[in-house]
N, C-alpha and C positions, 0 to 999 in steps of 0.2 A: 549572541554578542560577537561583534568583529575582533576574534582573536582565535588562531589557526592554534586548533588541539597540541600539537607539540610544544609552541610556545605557552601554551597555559599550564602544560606538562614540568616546562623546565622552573616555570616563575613557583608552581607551588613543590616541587621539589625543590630548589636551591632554598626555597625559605623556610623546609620541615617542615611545612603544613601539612601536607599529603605524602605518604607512600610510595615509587614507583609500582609498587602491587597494586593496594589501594586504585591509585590512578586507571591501570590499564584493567580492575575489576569495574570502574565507572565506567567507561568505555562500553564494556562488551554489556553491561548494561542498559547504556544509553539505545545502545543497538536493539535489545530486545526489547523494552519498555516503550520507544519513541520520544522519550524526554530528553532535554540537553544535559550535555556532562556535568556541569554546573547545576543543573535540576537536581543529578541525582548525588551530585557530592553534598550537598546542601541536605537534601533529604535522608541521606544515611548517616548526616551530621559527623561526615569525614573532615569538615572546616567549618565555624561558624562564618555566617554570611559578614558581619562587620568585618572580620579579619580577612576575608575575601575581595569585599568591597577596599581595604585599605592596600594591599596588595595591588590591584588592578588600577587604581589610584595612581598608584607609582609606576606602573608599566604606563598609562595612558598620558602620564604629566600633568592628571589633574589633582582637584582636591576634591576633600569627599564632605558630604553636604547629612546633616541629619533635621530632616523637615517638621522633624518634631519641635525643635527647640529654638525655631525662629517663628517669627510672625510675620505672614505673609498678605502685605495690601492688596485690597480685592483687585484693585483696578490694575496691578501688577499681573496676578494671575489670570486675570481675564484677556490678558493680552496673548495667551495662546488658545484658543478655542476646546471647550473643551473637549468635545471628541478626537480633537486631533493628539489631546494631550494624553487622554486614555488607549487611544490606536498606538501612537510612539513612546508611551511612558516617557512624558518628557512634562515639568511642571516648572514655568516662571516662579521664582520666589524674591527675585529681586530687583530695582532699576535704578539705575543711575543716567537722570535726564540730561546731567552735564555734557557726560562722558558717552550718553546714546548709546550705550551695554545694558543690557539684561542678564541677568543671573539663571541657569536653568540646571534642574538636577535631574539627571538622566540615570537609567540602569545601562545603559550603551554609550560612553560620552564617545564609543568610536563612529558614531552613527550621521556620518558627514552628510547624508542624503537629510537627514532633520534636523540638520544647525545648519546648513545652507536656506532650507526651507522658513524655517523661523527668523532667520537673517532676512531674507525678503521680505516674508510676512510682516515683521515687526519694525523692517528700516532701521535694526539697532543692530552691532556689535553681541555678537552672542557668546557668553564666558560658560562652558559646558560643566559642570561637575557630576562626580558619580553618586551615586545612592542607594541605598538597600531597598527590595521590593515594599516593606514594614514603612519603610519613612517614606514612599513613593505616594503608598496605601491614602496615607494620613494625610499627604498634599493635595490628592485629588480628590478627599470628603470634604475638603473645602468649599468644591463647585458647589455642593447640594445645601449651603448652611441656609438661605431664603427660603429651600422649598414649600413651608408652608403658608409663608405670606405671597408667594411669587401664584401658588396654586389659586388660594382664595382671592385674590384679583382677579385673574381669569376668570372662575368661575361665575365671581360676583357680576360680571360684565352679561354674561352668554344666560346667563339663567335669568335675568329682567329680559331679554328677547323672548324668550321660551314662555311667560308668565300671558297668560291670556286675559282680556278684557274684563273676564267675572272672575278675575284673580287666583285661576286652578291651573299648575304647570301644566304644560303642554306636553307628555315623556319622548314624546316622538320629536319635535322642534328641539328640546335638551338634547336630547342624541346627537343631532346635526349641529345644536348649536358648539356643546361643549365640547374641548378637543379631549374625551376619555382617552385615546389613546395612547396619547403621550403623558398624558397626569397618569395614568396605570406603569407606565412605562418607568416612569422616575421614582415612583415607590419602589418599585422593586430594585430598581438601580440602586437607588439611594439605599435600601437594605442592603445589597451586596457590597456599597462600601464602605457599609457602618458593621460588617461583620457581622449580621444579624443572620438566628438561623430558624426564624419563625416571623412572618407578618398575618397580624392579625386586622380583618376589617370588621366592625363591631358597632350594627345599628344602633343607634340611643332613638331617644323618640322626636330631639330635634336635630341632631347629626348623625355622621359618619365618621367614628372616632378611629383611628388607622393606630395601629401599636406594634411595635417591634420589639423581638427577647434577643437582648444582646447580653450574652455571655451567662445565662439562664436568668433571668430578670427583665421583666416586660417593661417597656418606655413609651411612654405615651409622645407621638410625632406631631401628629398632626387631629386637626376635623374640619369634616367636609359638609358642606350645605345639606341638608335631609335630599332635596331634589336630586342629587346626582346618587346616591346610592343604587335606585336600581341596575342605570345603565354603568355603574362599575363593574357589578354583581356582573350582568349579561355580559362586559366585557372576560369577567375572567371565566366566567363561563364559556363560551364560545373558545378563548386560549386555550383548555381544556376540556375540549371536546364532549361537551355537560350536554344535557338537553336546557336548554333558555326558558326556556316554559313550563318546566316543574321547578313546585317551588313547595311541595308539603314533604318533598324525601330529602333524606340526607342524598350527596353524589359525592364520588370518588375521581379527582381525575390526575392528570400533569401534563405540563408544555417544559419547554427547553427553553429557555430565555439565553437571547445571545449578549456579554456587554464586552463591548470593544476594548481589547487590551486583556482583556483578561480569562474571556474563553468564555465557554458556554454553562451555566447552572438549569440544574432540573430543579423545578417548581414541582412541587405534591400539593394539590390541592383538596380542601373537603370543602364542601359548602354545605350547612347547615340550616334550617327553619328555625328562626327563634321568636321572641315578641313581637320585636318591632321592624322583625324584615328575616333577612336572613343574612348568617353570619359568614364572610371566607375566613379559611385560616389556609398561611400557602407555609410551607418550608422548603425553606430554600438548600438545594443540594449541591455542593459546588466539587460538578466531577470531574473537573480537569485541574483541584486541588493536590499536589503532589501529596503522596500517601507521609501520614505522622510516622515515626517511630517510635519505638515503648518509653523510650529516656525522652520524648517531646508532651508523652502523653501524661507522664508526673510518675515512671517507674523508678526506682531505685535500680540500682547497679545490682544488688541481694535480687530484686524482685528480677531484673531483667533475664540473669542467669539462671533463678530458678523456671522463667519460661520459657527460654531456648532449649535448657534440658528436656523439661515434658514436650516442646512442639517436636521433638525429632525422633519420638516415638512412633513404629511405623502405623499403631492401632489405638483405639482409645479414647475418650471423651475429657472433652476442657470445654468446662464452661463459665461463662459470663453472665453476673448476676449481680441487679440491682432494679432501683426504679425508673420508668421511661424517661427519656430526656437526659438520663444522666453518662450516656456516652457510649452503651455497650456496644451497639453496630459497631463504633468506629474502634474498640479496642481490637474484636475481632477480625475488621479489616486491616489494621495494622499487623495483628500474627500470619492472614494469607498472605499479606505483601512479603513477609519473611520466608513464608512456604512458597511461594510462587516461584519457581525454576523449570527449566524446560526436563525436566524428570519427572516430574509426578502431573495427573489430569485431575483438576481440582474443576469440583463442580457443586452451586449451591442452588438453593432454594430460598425466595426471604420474599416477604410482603412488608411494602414492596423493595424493589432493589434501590438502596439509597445511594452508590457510587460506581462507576461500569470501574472496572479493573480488566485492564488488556491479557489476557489470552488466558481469562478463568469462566468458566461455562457458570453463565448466570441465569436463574430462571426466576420469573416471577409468578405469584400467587394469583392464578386469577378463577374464582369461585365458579364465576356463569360459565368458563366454560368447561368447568371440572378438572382444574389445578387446584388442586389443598395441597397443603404440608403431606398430608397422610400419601395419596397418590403421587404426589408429585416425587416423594422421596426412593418411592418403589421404583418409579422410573428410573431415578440418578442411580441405582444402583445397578438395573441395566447395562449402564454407560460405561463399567467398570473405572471408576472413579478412585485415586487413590485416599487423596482427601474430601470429605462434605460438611459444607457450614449450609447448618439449617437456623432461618433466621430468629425464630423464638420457635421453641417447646411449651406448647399452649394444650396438648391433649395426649390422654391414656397412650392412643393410636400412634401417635405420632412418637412418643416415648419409646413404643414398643419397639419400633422400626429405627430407631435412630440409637438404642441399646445393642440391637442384634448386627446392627450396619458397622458397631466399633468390635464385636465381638469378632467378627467375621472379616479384621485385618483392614480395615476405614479408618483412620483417626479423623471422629466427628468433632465438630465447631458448634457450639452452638448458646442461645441467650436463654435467662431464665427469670424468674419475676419472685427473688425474695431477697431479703432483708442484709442477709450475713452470708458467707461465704458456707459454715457448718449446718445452716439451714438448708441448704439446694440440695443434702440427700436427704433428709425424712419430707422434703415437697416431691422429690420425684418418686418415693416409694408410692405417697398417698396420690400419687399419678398412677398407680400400677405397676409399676417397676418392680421384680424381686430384686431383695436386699442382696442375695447371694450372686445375682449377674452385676446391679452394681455395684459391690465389692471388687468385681473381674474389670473394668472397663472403665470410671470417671478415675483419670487422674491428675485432673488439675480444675482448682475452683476458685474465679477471680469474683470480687465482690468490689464494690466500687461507689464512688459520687463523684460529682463536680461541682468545684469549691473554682471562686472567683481568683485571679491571681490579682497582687498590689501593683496599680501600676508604679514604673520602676522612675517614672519623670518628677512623680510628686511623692515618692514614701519617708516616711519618717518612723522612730523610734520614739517610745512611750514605758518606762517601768510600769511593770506588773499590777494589777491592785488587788487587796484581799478577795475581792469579792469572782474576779476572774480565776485567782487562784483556786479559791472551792467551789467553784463553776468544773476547772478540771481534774481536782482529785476527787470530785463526784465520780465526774463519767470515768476516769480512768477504773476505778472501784466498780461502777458497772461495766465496764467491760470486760474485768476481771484482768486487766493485761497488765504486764510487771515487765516490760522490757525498755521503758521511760527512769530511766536513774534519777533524773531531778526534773523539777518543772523549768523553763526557763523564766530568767529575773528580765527579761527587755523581749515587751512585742513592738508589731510594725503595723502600719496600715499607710492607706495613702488619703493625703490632704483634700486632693481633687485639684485637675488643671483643666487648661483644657484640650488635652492628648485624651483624659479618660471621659470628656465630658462630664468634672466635674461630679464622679460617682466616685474616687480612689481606686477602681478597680481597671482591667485590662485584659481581655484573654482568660481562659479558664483551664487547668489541669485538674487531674483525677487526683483522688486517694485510695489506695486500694488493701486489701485484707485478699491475702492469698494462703488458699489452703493445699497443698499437695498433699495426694489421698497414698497418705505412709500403709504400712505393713499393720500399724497396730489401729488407727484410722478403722480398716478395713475389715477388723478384726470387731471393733465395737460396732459397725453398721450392721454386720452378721448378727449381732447381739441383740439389734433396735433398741438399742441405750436411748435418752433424752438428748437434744440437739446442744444442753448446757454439760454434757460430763461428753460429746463429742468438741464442743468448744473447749474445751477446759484441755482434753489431752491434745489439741491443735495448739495452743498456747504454750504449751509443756515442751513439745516439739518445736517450738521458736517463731509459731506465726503472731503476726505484729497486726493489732486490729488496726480498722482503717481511722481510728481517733487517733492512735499511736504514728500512724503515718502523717495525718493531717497534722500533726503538732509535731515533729519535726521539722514540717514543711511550712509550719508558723517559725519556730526557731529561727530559718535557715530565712526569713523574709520575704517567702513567695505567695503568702496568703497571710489573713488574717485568722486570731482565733474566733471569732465571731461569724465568719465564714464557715471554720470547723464544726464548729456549734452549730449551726444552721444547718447542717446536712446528716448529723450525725446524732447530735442527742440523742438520748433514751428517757 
């Protein structure tokens, strides 16, 4: 943004937003990290970005635009092109044919080089306003809203070329005729700005149905003519360096997809053999997303201080546990981002690595050429490593090694695959683990889901009904938990607009059940008690299961209880 550090210094000082400490702590880690100061005050949630964006508002003498809450004419928008409008974040939302002005919201309205630009371009009067990246987001999913009718014309055109005389496609003529690369190209665009962290391609036996899991929940996009499925498949094959011509094995691969404006996403691909072809599924990595903090990922302030105190232990085991999909990576990345200081050499191991993180030794899994967890961890220990996040604990071996790595003055990181937070010690015993080393070494255990948040454009309130009511004095009763004083009398959910696409939902935060491994904890592991009278003395000692969180976090109108319920029942 054009505005020189000191005066960005004095604007959010004079207005008590920011710290003089605060401030010159962004600084010096703007310096280590490579992010802008504003990247990182935002991301350590030193200032919320609206109250940023309205600040800068007033230094620049504009007004500040939120592109959710207008409706914006296509032909309006089309009037900046859109690569140029993703290269400069800069999106028409308005015009006035009288007056020969256009409306445009900017993240930089200091950016005279692209409202001179657009002034030419457009032969109008250009009235600049500022905007949050969130509302910027939402202006430019706009370009993509035709993709499926805009594909299937094309397609419909180029594949009657391709269609030979005794009416059998020709795959070779399809290749040349249809443009795959650019249709391959807007799918995955268009997942990255529908916030999607999964595209799935999924033969039927007359299409190619394309689906995308935005905010854990698959959406059906689009389908494609049966004809073009193979040379998709071969296109993202070849992206990711597959062999094209096997087609009986699963393949493993990933490419890096560039989209303008917004930096570069790692693609992880698998492709699959199924009935009627074979199936992609890619997840999309987006590694030059500014790292979450614990209070973005749905920690409590209880929760957040309890894991600031266990991460600053020099030795010892914390771990993350629940089902796939439901966030662990990224909690665990959030706690290195907080360890991450030029004091310690922090070094992991994970299949595969889902986010590069600047100046932490990252290694990946790779089997053929004799990288496993097991070897690979022996290595990092070579390295004299102060911290290791190993990415899942999946064997005896690896147990073994990642016990004696915390014993031996390491505080390990790492994920795990059960249910409850009191469950991930009687799973790691019957891993091999003696009771009595881990009694010495886990001491902190995150348990976790991801529950949809309401979107905040369309929510409303609804009194209670019986029937929800003993929906949660069931589970509360199966959970055994007692730190819920009343149920609440008014839930929320959202209507549906079209900011959420018409689902009420938005964005997804965690619920989490956290266990710190107490004195007496440590004392029933040595005992091999049942995982229900270890649960029971965790509860005693004040951990709040993750239902108890989640229904708070219904109270307070961030989610739905239906949401809660869906991840959590028993």
């Amino acid at each position: 943004m054009h505005i020189p550090d000191e005066k960005l210094k004095t604007i959010l000082y004079i207005s008590g937003a920011v710290s003089e400490s605060d401030f010159e702590t962004a600084i010096m880690e703007s310096k280590r990290s490579g992010q802008s100061i504003i990247d990182v005050l935002l991301g350590r949630e030193l200032i919320p970005e609206y109250y940023l964006v309205e600040l800068l508002g007033k230094y620049f003498d504009v007004p500040a635009i939120d592109l959710k809450s207008v409706t914006i004419p296509k032909e309006t928008l089309l009037l900046i092109p859109e690569a140029y409008a993703k290269s400069e974040h800069v999106v028409a939302f308005n015009e006035d044919k009288e007056k020969g002005a256009i409306k445009v919201a900017m993240l930089d309205p200091a950016d005279f080089d692209a409202i001179d630009f657009l002034r030419a371009k457009t032969n109008s009067f250009v009235e600049p306003y500022i905007t949050t990246s969130d509302s910027l987001r939402y202006g430019l999913q706009q370009y993509k809203e035709t993709i499926s009718t805009d594909f299937n014309e094309v397609i419909a055109e180029n594949v009657e070329k391709a269609v030979s005389a005794s009416g059998e496609t020709d795959i070779a003529k399809l290749a040349e005729a249809v443009p795959v690369i650019a249709i391959l190209d807007s799918i995955v665009e268009h997942g990255i700005q529908m916030s999607a962290s999964d595209i799935h391609f999924e033969p039927l036996p007359k299409e190619l149905l394309i689906r995308y899991r935005i905010d854990g929940v698959l959406h059906e996009i689009l389908s494609l003519p049966k004809q073009v499925d193979p040379i998709v498949v071969a296109r993202v094959k070849v992206l990711a360096n597959l062999q094209i011509d096997e087609h009986r094995i699963p393949q493993d691969g990933r490419f890096r997809f560039g989209v303008e404006g917004s930096g570069t996403v790692d693609v992880r691909v698998n492709v699959m053999p199924v009935l009627n072809g074979e199936k992609v599924e890619m997840r999309l990595l987006r590694s030059s997303t500014k790292p979450l903090t614990l209070e973005e990922l749905g920690f409590s302030k209880e929760a957040t201080e309890i894991i600031n105190r266990e991460i600053t232990k020099p030795h010892g085991m914390i771990l993350v546990t629940g089902p796939t999909g439901h966030g662990k990576t990224t909690t665990l990345y959030a706690i290195l981002y907080i360890l991450n200081t030029s004091k310690v050499n922090i070094t992991t191991i994970e299949d595969p690595i889902e986010y590069e993180i600047p100046r932490v030794n990252q290694t990946q899994v790779n089997v053929k050429a004799g990288v496993t967890f097991p070897n690979g961890l022996r290595s990092i220990l070579r390295q004299n490593p102060d911290i290791i996040l190993i990415g899942e604990i999946r064997d005896n071996e690896t147990v073994d090694i990642a016990v004696h790595a915390s014993l031996t003055g390491h505080l390990v990181l790492s994920s795990l695959h059960t249910n409850d937070a009191p469950s991930a010690l009687p799973r790691l015993i019957d891993m091999g683990a003696p009771a009595f080393l881990l009694a010495s070494t886990v001491n902190l255990i995150i348990a976790q889901r991801l529950v949809r948040k309401i979107c905040t454009s369309c929510i409303e309130s609804y009194p209670m009904t019986p029937e929800i009511e003993r929906l949660i004095q069931a589970q509360l009763s199966l959970a055994n938990a007692n730190h819920i004083k009343s149920i609440p009398k008014i839930l929320y959910r959202g209507k549906g607009c079209n900011i959420c696409g018409s689902t009420g939902f938005r964005g997804q935060l965690g619920i989490f059940e956290i266990l710190s491994v107490s004195e007496s904890i440590r004392a029933l592991l040595l005992k091999l008690v049942s995982v229900h009278e270890m649960r029971a003395q965790a509860i005693k000692e004040g951990m709040k299961s993750m239902f108890e969180d989640g229904l708070e976090k219904v109270e307070r109108g961030i989610t739905s209880i239906e949401e809660v319920l869906r991840v959590v029942r028993e």
